[in-house]
C-alpha positions as CSV (number, residue, x, y, z in Angstrom):
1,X,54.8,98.5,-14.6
2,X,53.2,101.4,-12.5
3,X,55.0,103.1,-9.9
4,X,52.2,101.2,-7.3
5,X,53.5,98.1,-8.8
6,X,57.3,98.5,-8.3
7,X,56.6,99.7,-4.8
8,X,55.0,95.9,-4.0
9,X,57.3,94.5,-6.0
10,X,60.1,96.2,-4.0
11,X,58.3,95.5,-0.6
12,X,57.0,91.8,-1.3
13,X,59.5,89.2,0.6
14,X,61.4,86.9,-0.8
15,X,63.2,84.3,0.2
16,X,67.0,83.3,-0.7
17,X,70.1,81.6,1.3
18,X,72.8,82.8,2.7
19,X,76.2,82.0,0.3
20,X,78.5,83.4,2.1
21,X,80.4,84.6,5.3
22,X,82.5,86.6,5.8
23,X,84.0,87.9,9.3
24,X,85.7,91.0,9.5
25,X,85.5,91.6,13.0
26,X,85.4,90.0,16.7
27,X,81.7,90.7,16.2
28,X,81.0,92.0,12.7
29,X,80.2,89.5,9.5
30,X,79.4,90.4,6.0
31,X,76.6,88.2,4.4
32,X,76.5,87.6,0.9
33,X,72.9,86.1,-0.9
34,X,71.6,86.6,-4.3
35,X,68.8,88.5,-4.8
36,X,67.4,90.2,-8.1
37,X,65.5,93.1,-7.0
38,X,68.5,94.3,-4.7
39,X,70.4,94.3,-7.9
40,X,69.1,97.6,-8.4
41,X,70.6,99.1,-5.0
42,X,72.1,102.3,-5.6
43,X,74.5,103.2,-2.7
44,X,73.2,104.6,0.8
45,X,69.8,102.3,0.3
46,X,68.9,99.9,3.0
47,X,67.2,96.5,2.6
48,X,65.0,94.5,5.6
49,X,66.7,91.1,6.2
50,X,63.7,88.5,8.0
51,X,65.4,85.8,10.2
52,X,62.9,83.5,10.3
53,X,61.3,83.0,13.7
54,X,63.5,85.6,15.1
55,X,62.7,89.3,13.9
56,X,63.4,91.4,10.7
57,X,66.4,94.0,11.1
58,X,67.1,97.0,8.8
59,X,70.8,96.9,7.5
60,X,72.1,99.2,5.0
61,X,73.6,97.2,1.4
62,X,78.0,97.3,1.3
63,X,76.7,96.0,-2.6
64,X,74.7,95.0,-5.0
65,X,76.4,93.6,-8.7
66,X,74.1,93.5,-11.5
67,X,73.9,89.6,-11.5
68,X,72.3,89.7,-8.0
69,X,74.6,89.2,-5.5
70,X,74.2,91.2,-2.3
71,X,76.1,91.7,0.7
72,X,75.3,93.6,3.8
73,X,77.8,93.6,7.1
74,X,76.1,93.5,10.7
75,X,77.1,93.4,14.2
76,X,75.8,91.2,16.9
77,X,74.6,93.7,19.0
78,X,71.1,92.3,19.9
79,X,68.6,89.4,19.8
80,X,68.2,89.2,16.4
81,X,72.0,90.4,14.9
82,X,73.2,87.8,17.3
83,X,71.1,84.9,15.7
84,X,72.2,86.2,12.3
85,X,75.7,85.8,13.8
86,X,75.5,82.3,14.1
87,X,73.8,81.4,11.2
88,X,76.3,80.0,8.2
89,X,76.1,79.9,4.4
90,X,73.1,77.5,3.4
91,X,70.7,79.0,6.1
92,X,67.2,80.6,4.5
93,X,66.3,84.4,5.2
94,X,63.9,86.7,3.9
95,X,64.6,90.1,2.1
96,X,62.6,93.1,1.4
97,X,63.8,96.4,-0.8
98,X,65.7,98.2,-1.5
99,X,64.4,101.0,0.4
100,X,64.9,104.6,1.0
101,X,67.3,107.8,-1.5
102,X,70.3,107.4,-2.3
103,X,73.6,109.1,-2.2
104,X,73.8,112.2,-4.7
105,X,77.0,111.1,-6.6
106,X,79.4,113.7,-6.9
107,X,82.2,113.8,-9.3
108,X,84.9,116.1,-8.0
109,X,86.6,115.9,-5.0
110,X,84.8,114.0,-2.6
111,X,85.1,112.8,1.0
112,X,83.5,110.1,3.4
113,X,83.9,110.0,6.6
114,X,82.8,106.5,8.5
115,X,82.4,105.3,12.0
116,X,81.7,101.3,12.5
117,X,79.3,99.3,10.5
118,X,78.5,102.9,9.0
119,X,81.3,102.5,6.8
120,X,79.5,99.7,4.9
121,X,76.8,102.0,2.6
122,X,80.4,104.3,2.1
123,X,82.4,101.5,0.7
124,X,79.4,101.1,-2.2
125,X,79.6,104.3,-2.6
126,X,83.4,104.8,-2.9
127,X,83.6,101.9,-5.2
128,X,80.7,103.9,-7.4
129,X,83.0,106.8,-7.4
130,X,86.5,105.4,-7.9
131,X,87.2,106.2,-11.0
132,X,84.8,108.9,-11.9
133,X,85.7,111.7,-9.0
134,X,88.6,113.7,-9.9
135,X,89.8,112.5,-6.0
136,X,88.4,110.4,-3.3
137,X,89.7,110.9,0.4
138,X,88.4,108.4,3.3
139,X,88.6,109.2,6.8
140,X,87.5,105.6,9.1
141,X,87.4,105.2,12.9
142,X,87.1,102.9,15.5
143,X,87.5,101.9,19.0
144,X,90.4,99.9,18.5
145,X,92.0,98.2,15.7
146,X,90.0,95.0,15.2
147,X,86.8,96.7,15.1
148,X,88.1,98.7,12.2
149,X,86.2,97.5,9.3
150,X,87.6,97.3,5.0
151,X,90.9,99.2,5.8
152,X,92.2,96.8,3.2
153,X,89.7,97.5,0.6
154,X,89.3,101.0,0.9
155,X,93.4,100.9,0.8
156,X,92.8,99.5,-2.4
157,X,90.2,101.9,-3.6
158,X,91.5,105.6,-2.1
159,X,95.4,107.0,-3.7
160,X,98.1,107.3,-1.1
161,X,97.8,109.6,1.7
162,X,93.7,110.0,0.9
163,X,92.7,107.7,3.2
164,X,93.1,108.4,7.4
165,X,92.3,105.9,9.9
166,X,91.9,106.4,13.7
167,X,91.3,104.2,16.9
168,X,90.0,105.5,20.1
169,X,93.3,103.4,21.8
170,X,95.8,104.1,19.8
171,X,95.9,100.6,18.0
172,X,96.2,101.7,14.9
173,X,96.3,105.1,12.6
174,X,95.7,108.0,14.5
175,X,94.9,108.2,18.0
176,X,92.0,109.9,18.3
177,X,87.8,110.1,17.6
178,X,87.6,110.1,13.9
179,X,85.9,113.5,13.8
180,X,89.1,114.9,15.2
181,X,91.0,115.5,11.7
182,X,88.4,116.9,9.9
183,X,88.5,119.8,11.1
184,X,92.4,120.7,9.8
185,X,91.7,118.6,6.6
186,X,88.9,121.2,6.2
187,X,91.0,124.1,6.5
188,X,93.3,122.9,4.0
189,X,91.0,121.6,1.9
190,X,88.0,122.5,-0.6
191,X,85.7,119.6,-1.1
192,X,83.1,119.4,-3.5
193,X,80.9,117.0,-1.6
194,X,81.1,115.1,2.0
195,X,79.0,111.9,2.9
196,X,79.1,110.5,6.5
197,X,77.2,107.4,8.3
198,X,78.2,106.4,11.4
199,X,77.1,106.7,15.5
200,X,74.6,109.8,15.3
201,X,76.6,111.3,18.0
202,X,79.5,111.7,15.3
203,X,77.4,112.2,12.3
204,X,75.9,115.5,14.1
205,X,79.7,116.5,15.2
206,X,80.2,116.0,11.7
207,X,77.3,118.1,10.3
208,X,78.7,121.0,12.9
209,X,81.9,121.4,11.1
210,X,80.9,120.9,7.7
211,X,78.1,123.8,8.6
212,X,81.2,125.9,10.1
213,X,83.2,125.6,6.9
214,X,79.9,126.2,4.7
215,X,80.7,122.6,2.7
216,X,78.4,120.4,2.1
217,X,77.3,117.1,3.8
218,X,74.7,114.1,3.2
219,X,74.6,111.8,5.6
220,X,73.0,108.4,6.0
221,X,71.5,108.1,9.5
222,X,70.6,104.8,11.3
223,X,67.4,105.0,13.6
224,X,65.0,102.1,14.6
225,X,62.7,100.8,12.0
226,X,60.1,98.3,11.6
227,X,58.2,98.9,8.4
228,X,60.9,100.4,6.0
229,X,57.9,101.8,4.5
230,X,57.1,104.9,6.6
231,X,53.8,103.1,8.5
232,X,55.2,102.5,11.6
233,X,56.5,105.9,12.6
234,X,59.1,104.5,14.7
235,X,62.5,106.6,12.9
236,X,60.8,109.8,13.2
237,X,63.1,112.4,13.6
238,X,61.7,115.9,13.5
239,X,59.3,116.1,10.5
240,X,61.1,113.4,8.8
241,X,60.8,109.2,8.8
242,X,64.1,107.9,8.4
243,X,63.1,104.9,6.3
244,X,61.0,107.0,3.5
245,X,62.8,110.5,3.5
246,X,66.0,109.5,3.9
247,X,68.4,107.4,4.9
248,X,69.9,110.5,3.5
249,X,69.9,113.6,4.3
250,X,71.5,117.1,3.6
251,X,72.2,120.0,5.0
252,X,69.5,121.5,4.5
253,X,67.1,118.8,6.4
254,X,70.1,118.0,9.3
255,X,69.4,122.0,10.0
256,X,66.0,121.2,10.7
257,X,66.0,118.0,12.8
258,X,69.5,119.7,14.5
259,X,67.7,120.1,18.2
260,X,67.0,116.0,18.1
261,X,70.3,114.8,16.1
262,X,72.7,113.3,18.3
263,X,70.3,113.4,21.0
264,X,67.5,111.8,21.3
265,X,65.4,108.8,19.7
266,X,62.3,107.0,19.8
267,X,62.3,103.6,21.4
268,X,60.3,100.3,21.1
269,X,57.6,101.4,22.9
270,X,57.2,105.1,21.4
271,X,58.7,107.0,24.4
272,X,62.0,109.3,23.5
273,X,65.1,108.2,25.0
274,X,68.7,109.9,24.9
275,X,71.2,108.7,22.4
């Protein structure tokens, strides 16, 4: 098969059911379906989910086994993640991908940073490196505490005292944004590698200290996509579309696009709006 063909195979839509959700949040829910192309998905990838009659949405995978089963988490935030929200197992929806680089997998000592439903591509990728970096730390943050997403799975998957959580309120963890303890941890501490998705308002604070400390940092961002394919031109950022350079970056590329990160994006209709 030629590299033409894998690209249709990967961007022809198929059709499966929903068999299973799973709510982890006042207004997040993970959806599990079996699809065999996913199966491939290499953490930090992204596949388009079609709701039928609705809209198609970009979400980033939480996993992919090798039989086929996928799950991705969203929030009911709009039109279309709202309709997915009430939707139940047995319903029909349309999948395209996977889409986009992946997550350079480091082995030493590693840490991930997440804010929201940007923890999901970070818990693929933590499972990936459980037992192959020499040590994981996990720093997760949230609003308040039942908004805070796979505490008990990443408690599961990071040693003691590796992973930090914080809430804006107080609810739970530490009281404060979760960018607020890097900073120390990164004076105490040499990492090897350091991914991050999350609000891009974080992700840039984020790519700031990390560029401060001279460590370095890929992170997966989330900007409005149609295509997935890099036609559409609507996650531009800089020189880069979001959907066919990345949904990774490094250091490297965040220096380039720095004057738009964390402040402004395109919009439905083209114009540039502030984050």
């Amino acid at each position: 098969m030629t590299l033409s063909d894998c690209l249709t195979v990967t961007n022809t839509l198929r059709t499966t059911t929903i068999v299973q959700v799973i709510t982890e949040s006042p207004s997040v829910k993970t959806y599990l379906f079996i699809d065999k192309q996913c199966a491939k998905a290499k953490p930090g990838q992204f596949l388009m989910l079609w709701i039928p009659g609705i809209d198609e949405i970009p979400l980033s995978i939480l996993n992919a086994t090798e039989d086929g089963l996928i799950s991705v988490s969203v929030k009911a935030v709009g039109d279309a993640t709202r309709h997915l929200s009430s939707m139940e197992a047995g319903a029909t929806i349309g999948i395209r991908g996977p889409f986009g680089n992946s997550f350079t997998q480091n082995h030493g000592n590693v840490l991930l940073i997440g804010g929201g439903t940007g923890t999901a591509p970070l818990l693929f990728l933590a499972k990936t490196l459980s037992n192959k970096a020499k040590k994981l730390s996990f720093i997760v943050g949230a609003k308040t505490k039942n908004e805070l997403l796979f505490v008990e799975q990443l408690n599961k998957i990071c040693p003691e005292k590796t992973l930090i959580t914080t809430t804006d309120d107080g609810t739970y963890g530490l009281q404060c944004l979760v960018t607020e303890p890097l900073n120390d941890l990164l004076e105490r501490e040499k990492f090897d590698a350091i991914y991050t998705c999350g609000p891009e308002v974080m992700v840039k604070k984020i790519f700031e200290l990390t560029q401060k400390h001279n460590l370095p940092l890929e992170a997966s961002l989330e900007r409005l996509m149609r295509c997935g394919i890099g036609l559409c031109g609507s996650c531009v950022i800089g020189k880069y579309r979001v959907c066919k350079d990345g949904p990774v970056f490094n250091n490297m590329q965040l220096n380039e696009i720095k004057d738009e990160l964390g402040i402004s994006k395109l919009g439905f209709d083209g114009s540039r709006i502030p984050i």
